[in-house]
C-alpha positions in Angstrom: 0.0 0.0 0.0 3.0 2.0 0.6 3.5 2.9 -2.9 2.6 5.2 -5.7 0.8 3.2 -8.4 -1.7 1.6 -5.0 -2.4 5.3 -4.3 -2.5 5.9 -7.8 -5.4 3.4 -8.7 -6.9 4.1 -5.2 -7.9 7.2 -6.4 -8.9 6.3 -9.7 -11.4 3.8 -8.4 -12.6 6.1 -6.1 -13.6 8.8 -8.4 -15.2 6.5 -10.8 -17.1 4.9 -8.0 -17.9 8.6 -6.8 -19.8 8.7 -10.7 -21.7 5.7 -10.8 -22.9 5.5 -6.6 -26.3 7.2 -7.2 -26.8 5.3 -10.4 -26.1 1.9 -8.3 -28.4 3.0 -5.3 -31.2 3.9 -7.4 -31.1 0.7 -9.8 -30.9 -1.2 -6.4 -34.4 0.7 -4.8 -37.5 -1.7 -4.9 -39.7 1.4 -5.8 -36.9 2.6 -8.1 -38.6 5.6 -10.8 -37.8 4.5 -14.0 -37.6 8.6 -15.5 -34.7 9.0 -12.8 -33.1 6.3 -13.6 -33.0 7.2 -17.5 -31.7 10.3 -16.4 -28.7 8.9 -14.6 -27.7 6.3 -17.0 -27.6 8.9 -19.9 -25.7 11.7 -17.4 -23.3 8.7 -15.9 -22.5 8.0 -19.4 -21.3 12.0 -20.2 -19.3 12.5 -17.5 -17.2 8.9 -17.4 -16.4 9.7 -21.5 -15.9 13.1 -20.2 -13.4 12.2 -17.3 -12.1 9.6 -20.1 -10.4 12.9 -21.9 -10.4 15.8 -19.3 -9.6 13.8 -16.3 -5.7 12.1 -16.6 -4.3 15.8 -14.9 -6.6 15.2 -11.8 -6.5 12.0 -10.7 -2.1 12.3 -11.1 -2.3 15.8 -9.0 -4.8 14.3 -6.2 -2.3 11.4 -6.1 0.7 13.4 -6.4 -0.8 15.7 -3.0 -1.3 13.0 -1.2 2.3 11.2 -1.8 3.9 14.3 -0.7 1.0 14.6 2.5 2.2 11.5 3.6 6.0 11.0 2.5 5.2 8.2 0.1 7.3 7.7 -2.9 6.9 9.2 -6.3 7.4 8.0 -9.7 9.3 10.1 -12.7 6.8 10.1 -15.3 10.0 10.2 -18.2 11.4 7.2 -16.6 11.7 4.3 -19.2 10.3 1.0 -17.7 9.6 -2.3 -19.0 5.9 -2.9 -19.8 4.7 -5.2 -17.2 3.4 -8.3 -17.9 6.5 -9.6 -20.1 9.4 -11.1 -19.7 12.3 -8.8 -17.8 14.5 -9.4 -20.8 13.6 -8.1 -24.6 10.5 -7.3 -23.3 9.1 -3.4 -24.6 10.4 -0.3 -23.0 7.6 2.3 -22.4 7.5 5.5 -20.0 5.6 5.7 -16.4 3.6 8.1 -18.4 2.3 5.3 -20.9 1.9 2.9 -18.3 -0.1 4.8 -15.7 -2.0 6.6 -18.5 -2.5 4.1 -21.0 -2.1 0.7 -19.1 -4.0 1.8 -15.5 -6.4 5.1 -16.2 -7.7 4.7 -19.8 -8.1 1.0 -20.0 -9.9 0.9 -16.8 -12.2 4.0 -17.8 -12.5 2.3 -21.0 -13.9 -1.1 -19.3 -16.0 0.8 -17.5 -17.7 2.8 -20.0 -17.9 -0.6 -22.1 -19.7 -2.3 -18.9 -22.2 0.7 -19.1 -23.2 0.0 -22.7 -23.2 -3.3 -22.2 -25.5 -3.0 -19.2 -27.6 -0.3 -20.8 -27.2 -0.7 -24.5 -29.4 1.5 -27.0 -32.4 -1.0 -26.9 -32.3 -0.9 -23.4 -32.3 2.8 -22.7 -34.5 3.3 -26.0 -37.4 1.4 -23.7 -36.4 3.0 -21.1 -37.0 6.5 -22.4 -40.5 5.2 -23.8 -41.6 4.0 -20.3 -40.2 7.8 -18.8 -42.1 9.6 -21.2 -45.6 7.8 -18.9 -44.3 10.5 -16.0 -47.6 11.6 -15.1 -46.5 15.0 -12.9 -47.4 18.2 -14.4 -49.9 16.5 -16.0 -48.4 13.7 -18.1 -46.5 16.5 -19.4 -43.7 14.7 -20.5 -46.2 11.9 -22.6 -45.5 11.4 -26.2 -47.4 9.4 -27.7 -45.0 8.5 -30.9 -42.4 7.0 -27.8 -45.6 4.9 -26.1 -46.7 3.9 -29.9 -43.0 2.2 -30.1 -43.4 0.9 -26.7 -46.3 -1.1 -27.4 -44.6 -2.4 -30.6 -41.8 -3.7 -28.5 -44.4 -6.4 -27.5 -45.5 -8.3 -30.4 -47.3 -10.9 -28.2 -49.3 -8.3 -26.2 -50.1 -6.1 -29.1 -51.3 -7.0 -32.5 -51.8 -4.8 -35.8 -55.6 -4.4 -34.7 -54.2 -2.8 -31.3 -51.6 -0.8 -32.6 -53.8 0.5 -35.3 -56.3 1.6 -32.5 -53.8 3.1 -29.7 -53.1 6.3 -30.8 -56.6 7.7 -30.7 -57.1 5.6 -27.4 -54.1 7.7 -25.9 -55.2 10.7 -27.1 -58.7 10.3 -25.6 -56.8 8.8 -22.4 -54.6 11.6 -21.8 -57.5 14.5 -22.9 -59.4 12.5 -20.1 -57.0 12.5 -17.1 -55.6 16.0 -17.4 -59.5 16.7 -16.8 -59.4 14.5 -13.9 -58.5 16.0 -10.5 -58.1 12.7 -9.1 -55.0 12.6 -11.0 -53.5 16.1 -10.8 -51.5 15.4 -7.9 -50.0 11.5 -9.0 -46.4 11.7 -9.5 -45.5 8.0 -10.4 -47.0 5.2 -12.9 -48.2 3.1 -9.9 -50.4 5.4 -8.2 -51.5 5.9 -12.4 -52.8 2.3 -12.1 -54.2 2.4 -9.1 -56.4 5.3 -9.8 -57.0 3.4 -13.1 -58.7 1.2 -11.3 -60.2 2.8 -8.5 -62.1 4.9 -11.0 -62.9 2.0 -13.7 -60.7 3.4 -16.3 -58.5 0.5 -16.8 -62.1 -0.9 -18.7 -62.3 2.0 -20.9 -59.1 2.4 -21.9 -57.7 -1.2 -21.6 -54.8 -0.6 -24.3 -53.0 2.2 -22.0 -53.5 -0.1 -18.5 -51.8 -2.9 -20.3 -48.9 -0.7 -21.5 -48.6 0.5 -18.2 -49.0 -2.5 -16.7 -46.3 -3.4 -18.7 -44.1 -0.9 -17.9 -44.4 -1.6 -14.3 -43.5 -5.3 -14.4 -40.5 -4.6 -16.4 -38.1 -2.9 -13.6 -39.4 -5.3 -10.3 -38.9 -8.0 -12.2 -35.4 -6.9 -13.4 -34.8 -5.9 -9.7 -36.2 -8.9 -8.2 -34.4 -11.5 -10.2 -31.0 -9.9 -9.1 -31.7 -9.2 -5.9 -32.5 -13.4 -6.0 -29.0 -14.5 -7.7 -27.3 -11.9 -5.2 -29.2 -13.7 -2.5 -29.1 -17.7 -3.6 -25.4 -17.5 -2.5 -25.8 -16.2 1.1 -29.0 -18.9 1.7 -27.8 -22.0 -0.4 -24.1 -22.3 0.8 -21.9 -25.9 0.8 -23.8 -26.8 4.3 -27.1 -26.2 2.8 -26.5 -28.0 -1.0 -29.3 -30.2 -0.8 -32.3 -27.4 0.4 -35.0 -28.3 -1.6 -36.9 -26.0 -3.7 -40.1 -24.9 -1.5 -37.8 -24.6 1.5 -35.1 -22.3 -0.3 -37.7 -20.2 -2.1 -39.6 -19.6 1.4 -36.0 -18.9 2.9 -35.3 -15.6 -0.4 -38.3 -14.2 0.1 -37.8 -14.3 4.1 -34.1 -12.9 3.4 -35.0 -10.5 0.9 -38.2 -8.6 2.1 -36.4 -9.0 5.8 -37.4 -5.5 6.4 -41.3 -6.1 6.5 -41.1 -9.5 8.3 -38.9 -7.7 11.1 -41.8 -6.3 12.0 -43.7 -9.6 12.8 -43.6 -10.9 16.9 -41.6 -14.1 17.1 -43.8 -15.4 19.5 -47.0 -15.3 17.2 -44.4 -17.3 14.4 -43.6 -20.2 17.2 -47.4 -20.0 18.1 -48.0 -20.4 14.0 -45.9 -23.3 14.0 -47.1 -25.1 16.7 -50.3 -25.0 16.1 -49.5 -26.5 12.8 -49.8 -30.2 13.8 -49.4 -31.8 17.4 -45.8 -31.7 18.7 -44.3 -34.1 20.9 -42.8 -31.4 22.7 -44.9 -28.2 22.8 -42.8 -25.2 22.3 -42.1 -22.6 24.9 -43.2 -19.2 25.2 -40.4 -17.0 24.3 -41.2 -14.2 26.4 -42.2 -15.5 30.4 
């Protein structure tokens, strides 16, 4: 750790980190709101391309600061070294400049920012931006109907020619309706949108736009939930527990992962739950005397 090219990376890592935390933390919220999240992916994007060509003078001056703060080491940039990685003999001479710019700062950036179109690749952020434009505050005044037209043809099994042909003037007669509709002035995401929906009926009259949005809301819980799963499976199902059946490890995720609401349950009523189950040979105590 005692070293320039640790503090070097350190600080690397930790500004790109620094870029993509609030992207993380929203992507990993169970009520995450999908038009934030467009928003971040398509900002996160700018500034790591950004840092990619502005940032090399930065990250060496924070790292060069804090080597002199704390009497570490530094490197001469000029100094010719052999690339690393090769044999110490014939192998290719390059500067500490190549190497820590080249080798360390752009390739990592340049993994990163290849991650983040991987992750969120132009089909991806493409339905994303159709869901964003169902924002209903201000009125649906982001909605575009052109954006929820391509939505709907994203999902050839849920919409056929005959619907697609009929949608537009359905969304024009659903939006001229709800901006009418003081029940849903003050809504400000797509789930209270289809709960009103159906509160009021309006899911019946205007059953194209409740299935897109319906739709629309399935897609990001069940993106979060399957992860959140995988992430989990390896905590609950480790080498002790290899042969947990199916029923008893999903009962165990769900426990696990919505841990928050069932914290909130008395132990005592779950022993009293389980005892009254079937007759015991030994009847369970009371936990609290």
């Amino acid at each position: 750790m005692d070293n320039y090219e640790f503090v070097f990376t350190l600080h690397l890592m930790k500004h790109l980190l620094g870029i993509t935390n609030e992207l993380s933390i929203a992507l990993q919220k169970k009520d995450k709101n999908m038009i934030k999240a467009i928003s971040l992916i398509q900002s996160v994007k700018h500034q790591l391309q950004s840092f990619r060509e502005n940032g090399w003078e930065d990250i060496h001056d924070q790292a060069t600061k804090f080597c002199e703060l704390y009497n570490i080491s530094q490197v001469d940039m000029d100094e010719i070294i052999p690339r690393r990685g090769y044999k110490k003999y014939g192998a290719e001479l390059i500067t500490n400049l190549h190497h820590y710019r080249v080798e360390i700062f752009n390739q990592v950036v340049d993994l990163t920012i290849q991650e983040m179109d991987n992750r969120f690749s132009e089909a991806s952020t493409k339905l994303l931006g159709c869901i964003s434009c169902l924002d209903p505050r201000n009125s649906f005044s982001r909605f575009k109907d052109d954006q929820v037209i391509c939505l709907a043809t994203l999902y050839h099994e849920d919409f056929y020619a005959n619907d697609c042909s009929r949608l537009p003037l359905q969304l024009s007669n659903f939006i001229a309706n709800v901006q009418c509709d003081p029940q849903f002035a003050a809504l400000s995401n797509l789930g209270d949108v289809a709960t009103e929906l159906v509160k009021s009926g309006k899911h019946l009259i205007f059953p194209l736009v409740y299935r897109i949005i319906e739709l629309s809301l399935v897609l990001p819980v069940a993106t979060v939930s399957v992860e959140r799963a995988f992430s989990t499976m390896k905590t609950i199902k480790t080498d002790l527990r290899n042969r947990m059946g199916d029923e008893w490890m999903n009962d165990s995720l769900i426990v696990y992962i919505e841990k928050d609401m069932f914290s909130t349950i008395d132990n005592e009523k779950i022993l009293q739950r389980f005892q009254s189950i079937r007759t015991l040979r030994i009847q369970l105590p009371p936990l609290y005397t």
